[in-house]
N, C-alpha and C positions, 0 to 999 in steps of 0.2 A: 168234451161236454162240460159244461160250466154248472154244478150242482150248487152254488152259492161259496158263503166266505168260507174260509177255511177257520178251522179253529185251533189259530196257532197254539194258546196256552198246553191244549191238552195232546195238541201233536209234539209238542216238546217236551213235555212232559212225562209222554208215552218212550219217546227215543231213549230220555237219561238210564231207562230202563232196561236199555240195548247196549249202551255208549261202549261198551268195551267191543262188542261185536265192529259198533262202526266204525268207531275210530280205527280197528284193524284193516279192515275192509278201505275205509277213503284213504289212510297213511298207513301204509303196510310196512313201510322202514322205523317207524318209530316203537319208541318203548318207555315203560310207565315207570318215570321217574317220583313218587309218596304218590299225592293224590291227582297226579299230571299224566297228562301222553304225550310226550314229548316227540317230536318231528321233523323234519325238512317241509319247508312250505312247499308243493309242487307248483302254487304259481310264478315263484321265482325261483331262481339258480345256486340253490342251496346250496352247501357245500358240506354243509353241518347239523346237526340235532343242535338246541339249544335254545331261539328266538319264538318257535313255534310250538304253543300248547295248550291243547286241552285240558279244563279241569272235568273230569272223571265224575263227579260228584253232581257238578252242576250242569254242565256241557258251557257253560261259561269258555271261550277262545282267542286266542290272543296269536299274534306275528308283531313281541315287541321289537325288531327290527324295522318296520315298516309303517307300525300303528295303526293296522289291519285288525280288527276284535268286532267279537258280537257275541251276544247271550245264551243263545241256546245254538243245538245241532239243526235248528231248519237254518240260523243264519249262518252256518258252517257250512250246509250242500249248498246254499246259495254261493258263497265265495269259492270255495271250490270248484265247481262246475257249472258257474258264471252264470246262474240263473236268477229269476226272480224272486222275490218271498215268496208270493203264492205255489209258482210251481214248485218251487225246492219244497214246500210244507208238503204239498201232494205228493211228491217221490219221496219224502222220506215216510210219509205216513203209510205209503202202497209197502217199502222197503219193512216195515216193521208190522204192518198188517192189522192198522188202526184206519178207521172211517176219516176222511180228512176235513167233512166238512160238518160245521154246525147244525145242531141237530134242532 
């Protein structure tokens, strides 16, 4: 059911406030290296922690291997789980238990 735009700012905003939760949950191999989550990308064939991380603080994400980043944790369950921005805002905002859409 299409309840209108999502309201990304404040759905990632709500997440940074989980981030430790999520990021355990979407990269469950990784580990917080200062103010990082450090990971294996599971879209490719890692082999190793190092290329892919999270910053903690801002949900800010990067795979400098590939050149794969984005700002916040909706554009993180986006690439992740190869969806869209709107629906990824909406899963993660159901996942954290935030209204997803503009009010």
């Amino acid at each position: 059911m299409n309840q209108g735009h999502v309201d990304f700012p404040r759905v990632a905003a709500a997440a940074v406030c989980h981030v430790d939760t999520i990021v355990r949950r979407w990269l469950p191999d990784g580990k917080t290296e200062g103010p990082e989550w450090v990971a294996r990308n599971p879209r490719r064939s890692d082999k190793r922690r190092g290329s892919f991380k999270v910053n903690l603080r801002t949900g800010k994400w990067g795979d400098f291997a590939t050149g794969h980043y984005g700002g916040d944790l909706v554009s993180l369950a986006a690439y992740l789980f190869d969806l869209d921005q709107r629906n990824a805002g909406i899963r993660v905002a159901e996942m954290i238990g935030v209204f997803p859409y503009e009010h």
